[in-house]
N, C-alpha and C positions, 0 to 999 in steps of 0.2 A: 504494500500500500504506500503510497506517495501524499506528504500533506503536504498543501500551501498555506502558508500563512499573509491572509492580504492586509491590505492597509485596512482601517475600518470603511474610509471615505468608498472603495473601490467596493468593499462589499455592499455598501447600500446601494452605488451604483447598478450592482448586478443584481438586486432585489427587485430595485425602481422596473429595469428591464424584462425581469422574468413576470411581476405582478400581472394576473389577467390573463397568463399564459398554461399555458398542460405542459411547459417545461419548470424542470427544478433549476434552481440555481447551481447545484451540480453536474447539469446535464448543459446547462448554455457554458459553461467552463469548459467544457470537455471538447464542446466542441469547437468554440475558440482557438485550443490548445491545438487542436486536429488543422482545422484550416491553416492558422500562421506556421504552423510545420509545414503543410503541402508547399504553402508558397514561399517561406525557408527553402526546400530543397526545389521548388521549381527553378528561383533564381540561381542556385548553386550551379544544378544541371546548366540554365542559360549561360552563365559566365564559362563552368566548362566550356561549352559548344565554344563561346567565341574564343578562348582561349587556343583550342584546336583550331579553328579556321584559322586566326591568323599563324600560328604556325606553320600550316598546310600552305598558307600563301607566302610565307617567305621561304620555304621550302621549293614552291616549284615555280612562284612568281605569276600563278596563274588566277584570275579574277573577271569580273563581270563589269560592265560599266553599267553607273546605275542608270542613266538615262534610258536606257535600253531594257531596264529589269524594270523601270516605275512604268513604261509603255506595254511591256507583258501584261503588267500586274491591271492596268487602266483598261486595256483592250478585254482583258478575261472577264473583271467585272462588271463589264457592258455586253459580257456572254457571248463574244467574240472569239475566236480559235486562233491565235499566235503561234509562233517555233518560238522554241526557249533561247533565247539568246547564246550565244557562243560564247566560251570564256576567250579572254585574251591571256598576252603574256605583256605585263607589265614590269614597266625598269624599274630593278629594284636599288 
């Protein structure tokens, strides 16, 4: 078992919140605790990614130009059928 000990101010906070509701103030914690960990480790994963892309880009020097990737992304969502743009090779 795990206890927290809140401030008092945060507890009534989370009182005020659940009042009127079918959850417990044990159960809105829980899942607070649940979310900010997903998006904790969503971000982590994110920063990975970019971490590895730019290494993969200084590695082979090879990349997209955005002008050309915001015109895919423009043209798709007007439900348009584009080619993916070509990567280049840019000076590193």
């Amino acid at each position: 078992a795990t206890s927290i000990k809140l401030p008092e101010d945060l507890k009534k906070r989370v009182a005020r919140v659940v009042k009127g509701t079918d959850q417990s103030a044990h159960a809105f914690m829980v899942e607070a605790i649940r979310q900010e960990t997903e998006r904790t480790e969503k971000r982590r994963r994110f920063h990975a990614d970019a971490v590895a892309a730019r290494a993969e880009f200084q590695r082979t020097g090879l990349g997209y130009a955005l002008a050309e990737v915001k015109a895919r992304y423009r043209a798709k969502l007007q439900g348009r059928r584009t080619r993916k743009p070509k990567p280049r090779l840019w000076p590193r």
